[in-house]
C-alpha positions as CSV (number, residue, x, y, z in Angstrom):
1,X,26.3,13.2,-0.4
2,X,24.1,10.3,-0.6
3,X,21.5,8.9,1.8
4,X,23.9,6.5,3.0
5,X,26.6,8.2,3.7
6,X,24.4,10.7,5.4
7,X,22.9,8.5,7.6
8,X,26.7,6.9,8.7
9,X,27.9,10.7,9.4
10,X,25.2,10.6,11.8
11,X,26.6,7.6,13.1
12,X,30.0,8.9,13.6
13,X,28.7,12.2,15.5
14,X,26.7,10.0,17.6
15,X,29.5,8.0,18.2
16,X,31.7,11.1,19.6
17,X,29.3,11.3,22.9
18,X,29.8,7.6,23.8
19,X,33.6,7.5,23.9
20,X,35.2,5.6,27.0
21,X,31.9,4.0,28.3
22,X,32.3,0.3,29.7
23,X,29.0,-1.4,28.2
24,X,28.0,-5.5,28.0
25,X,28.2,-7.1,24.8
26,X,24.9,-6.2,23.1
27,X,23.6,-9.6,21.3
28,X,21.1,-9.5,18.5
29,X,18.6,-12.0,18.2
30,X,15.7,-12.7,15.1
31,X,13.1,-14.4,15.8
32,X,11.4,-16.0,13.0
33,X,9.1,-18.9,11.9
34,X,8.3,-21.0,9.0
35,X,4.7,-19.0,8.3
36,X,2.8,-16.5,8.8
37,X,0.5,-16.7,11.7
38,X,3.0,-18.4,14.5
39,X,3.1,-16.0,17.7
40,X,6.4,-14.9,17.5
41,X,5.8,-11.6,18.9
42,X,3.6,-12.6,22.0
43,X,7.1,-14.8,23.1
44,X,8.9,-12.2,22.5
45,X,7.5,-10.0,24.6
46,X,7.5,-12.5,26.9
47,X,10.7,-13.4,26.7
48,X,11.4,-10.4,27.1
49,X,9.9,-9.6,30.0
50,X,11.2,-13.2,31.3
51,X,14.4,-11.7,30.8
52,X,14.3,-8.1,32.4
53,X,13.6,-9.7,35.9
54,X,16.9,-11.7,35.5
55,X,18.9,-8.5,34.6
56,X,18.9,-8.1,30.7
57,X,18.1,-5.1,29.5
58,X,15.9,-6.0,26.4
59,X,15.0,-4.0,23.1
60,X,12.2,-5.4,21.1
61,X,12.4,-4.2,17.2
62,X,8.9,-5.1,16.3
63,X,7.5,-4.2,12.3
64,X,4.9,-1.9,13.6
65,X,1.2,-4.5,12.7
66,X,3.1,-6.7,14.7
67,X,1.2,-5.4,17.7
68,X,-2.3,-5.2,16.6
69,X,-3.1,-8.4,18.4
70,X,-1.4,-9.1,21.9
71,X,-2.1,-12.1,23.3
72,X,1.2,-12.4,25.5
73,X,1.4,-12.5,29.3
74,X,3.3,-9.1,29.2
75,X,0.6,-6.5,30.4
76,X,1.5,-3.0,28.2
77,X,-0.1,0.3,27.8
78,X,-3.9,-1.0,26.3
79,X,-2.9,2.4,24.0
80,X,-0.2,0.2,22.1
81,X,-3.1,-2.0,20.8
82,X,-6.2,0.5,20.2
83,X,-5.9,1.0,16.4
84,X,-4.0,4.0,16.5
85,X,-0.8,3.3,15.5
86,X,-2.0,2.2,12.3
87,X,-3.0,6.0,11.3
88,X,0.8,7.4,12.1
89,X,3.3,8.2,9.0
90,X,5.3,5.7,8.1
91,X,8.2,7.9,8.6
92,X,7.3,8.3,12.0
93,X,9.6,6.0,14.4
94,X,8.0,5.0,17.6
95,X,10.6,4.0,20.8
96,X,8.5,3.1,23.9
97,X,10.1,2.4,27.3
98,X,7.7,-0.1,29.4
99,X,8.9,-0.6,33.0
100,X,12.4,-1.3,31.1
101,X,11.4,-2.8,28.4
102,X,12.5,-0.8,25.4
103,X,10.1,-1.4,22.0
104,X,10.9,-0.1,18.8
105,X,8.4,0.2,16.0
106,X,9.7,0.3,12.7
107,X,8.8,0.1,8.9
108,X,11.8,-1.6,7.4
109,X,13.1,1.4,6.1
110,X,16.5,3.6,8.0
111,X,15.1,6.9,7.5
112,X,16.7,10.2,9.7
113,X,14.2,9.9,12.1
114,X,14.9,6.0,12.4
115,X,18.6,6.6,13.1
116,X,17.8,9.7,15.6
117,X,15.4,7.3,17.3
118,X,17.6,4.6,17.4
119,X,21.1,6.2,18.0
120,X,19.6,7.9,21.2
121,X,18.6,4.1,23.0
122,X,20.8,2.8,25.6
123,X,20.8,0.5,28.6
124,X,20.3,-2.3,26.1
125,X,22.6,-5.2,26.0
126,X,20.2,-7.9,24.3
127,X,17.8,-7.2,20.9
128,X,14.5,-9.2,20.1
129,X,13.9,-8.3,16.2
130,X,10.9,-9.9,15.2
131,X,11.7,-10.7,11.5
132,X,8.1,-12.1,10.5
133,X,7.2,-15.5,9.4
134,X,7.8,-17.1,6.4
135,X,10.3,-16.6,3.4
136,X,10.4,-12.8,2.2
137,X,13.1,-10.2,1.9
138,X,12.2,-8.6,5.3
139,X,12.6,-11.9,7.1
140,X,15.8,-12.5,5.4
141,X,17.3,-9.1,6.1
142,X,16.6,-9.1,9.6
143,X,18.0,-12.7,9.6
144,X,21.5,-11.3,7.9
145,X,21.2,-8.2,10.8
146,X,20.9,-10.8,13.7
147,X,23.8,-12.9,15.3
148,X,21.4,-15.9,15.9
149,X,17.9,-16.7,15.4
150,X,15.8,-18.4,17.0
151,X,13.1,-20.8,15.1
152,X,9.3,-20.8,16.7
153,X,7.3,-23.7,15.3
154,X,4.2,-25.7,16.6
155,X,5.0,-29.4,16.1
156,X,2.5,-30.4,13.3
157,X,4.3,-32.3,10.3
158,X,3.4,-29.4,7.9
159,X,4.6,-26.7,10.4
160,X,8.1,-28.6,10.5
161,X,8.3,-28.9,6.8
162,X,7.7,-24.8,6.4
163,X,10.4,-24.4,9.4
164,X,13.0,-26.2,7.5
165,X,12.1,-25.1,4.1
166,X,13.3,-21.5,5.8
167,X,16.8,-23.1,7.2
168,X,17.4,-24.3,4.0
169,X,16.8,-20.9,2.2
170,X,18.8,-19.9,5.0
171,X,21.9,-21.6,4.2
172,X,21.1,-21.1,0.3
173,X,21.6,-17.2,0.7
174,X,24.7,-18.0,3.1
175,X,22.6,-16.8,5.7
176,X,24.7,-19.8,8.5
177,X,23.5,-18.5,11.1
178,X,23.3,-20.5,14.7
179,X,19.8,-21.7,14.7
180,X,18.0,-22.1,18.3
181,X,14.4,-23.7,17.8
182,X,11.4,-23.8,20.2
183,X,8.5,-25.7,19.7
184,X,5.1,-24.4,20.5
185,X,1.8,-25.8,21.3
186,X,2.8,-28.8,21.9
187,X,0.6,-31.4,24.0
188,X,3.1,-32.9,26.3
189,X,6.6,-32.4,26.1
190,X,7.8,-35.6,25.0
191,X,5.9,-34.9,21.8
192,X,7.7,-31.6,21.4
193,X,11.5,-33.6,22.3
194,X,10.0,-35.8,19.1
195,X,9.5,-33.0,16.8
196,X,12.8,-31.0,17.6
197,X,14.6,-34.2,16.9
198,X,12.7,-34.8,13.6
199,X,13.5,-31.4,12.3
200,X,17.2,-31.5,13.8
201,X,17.7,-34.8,12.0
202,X,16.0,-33.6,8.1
203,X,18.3,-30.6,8.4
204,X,21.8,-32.2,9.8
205,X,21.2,-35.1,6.6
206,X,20.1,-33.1,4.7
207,X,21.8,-29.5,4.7
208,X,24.3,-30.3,7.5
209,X,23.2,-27.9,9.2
210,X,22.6,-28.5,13.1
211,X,20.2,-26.8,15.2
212,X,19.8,-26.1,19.0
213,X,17.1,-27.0,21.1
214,X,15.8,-24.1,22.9
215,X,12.6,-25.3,24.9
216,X,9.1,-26.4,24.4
217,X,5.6,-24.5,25.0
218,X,3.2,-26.5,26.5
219,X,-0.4,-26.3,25.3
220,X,-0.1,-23.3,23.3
221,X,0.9,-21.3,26.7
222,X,1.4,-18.2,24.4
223,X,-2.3,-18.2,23.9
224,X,-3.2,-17.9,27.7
225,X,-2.6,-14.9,29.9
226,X,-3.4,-17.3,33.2
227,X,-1.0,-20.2,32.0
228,X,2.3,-21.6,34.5
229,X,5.0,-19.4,32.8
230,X,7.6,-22.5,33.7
231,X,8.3,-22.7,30.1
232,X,9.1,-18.8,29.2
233,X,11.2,-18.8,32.2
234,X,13.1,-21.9,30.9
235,X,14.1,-20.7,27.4
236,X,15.0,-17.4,29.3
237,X,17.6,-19.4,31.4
238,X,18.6,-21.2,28.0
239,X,19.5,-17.8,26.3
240,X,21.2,-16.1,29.7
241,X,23.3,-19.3,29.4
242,X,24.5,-19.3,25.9
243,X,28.0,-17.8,25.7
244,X,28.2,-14.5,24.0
245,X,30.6,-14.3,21.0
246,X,29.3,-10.8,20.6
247,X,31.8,-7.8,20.1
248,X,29.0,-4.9,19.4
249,X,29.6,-2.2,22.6
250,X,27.1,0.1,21.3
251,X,24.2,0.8,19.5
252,X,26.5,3.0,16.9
253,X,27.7,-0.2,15.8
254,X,24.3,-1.9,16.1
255,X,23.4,0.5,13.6
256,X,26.4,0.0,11.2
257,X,25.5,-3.1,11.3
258,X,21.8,-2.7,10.0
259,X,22.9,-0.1,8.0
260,X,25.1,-2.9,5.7
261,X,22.0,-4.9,5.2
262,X,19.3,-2.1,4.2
263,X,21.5,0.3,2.4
């Protein structure tokens, strides 16, 4: 018996203790950008915390350097963010539970201890995957895992060209996925209206593909623990809104679900 199959047998006996529950819709979300360097995983812990006070129950998958330099309004155990993590195995699977807000640290890789990690989370009904910035196979992967995905992107002309360079790899890989953008650091917010619309309009005439405006960050906001949080709080209205489409029950079939892209 190969890993694979291994790993769905897990799954399936898993799946045997979690018959008959009534659970929400879980939604899975990526979060991505057109580079490296945008701070895609101080918003998401953000948003995520945004979130938890309006009733979701967040997970946040985060690749495990993600956290070596927080930034984010979110305060979390200074422990996360001493160094230490960096010395663990990387088949070690860390799962942290921060006044409800579930984290996940992961290598890209569904090891045992992954799935026995994973397949033993509940009270989750919304997932924050950070899938990294850029194009690469890690991005793309998580991108193919997630159900939407949002777009981060500060509003300089070069920043837009890099995020719809990624949309268009995007739809090349038939990765047609329902794009949500947000546009960071901007200096007003009609100037972040103008670039949304400048990238919306390059990829409907271009790829025919339209996007969805999220929200807009006001003077890189991500960057300051004492700024309004207005903004956060907005986008976290925006998502709460969307209608879910979502027909995943359980993190069994979350895991299916990853386990189709990474095995």
């Amino acid at each position: 018996m190969d890993q694979a199959e291994l790993l769905r047998e897990m799954v399936r006996k898993e799946t045997g203790l979690l018959k008959g529950e009534n659970r929400n819709a879980i939604e899975i979300y990526a979060l991505v950008s057109g580079r490296k360097g945008i701070v895609k995983t101080d918003f998401l812990m953000d948003l995520a915390a945004a979130l938890k006070k309006k009733g979701r129950k967040p997970l946040l998958m985060l690749p495990r350097p993600s956290v070596a330099k927080p930034s984010c309004r979110q305060e979390l155990p200074p422990w996360l963010f001493n160094g230490s993590l960096r010395s663990v195995s990387d088949t070690d699977v860390i799962d942290i539970d921060y006044e409800g807000i579930k984290i996940l640290l992961f290598d890209y890789c569904l090891s045992e201890a992954f799935a026995d990690k994973f397949l033993k989370l509940n009270d989750v009904d919304i997932i924050l995957a950070d899938a990294g910035g850029g194009i690469n196979l890690n991005t793309l992967s998580l991108i193919s895992f997630s159900q939407k995905v949002i777009l981060i992107t500060p509003p300089g002309p070069s920043d837009l060209a890099d995020a719809y360079r990624l949309v268009k790899v995007m739809e090349q890989c038939n990765l047609s996925k329902d794009v949500r953008v947000v546009i960071d650091r901007c200096p007003d917010f009609p100037s972040g209206m103008d670039a949304y619309d400048r990238l919306h309009s390059t990829s409907g005439a271009f790829l025919n593909k339209p996007l969805k405006n999220l929200g807009c960050i006001i003077n890189g906001a991500l960057a300051d623990k004492q700024a309004d949080e207005k903004e956060i709080n907005e986008i976290a209205e925006a998502v709460m809104k969307e209608q879910s489409s979502s027909r995943i029950y359980s993190m069994e079939q979350v895991y299916e679900r990853l386990m189709k892209v990474y095995l």
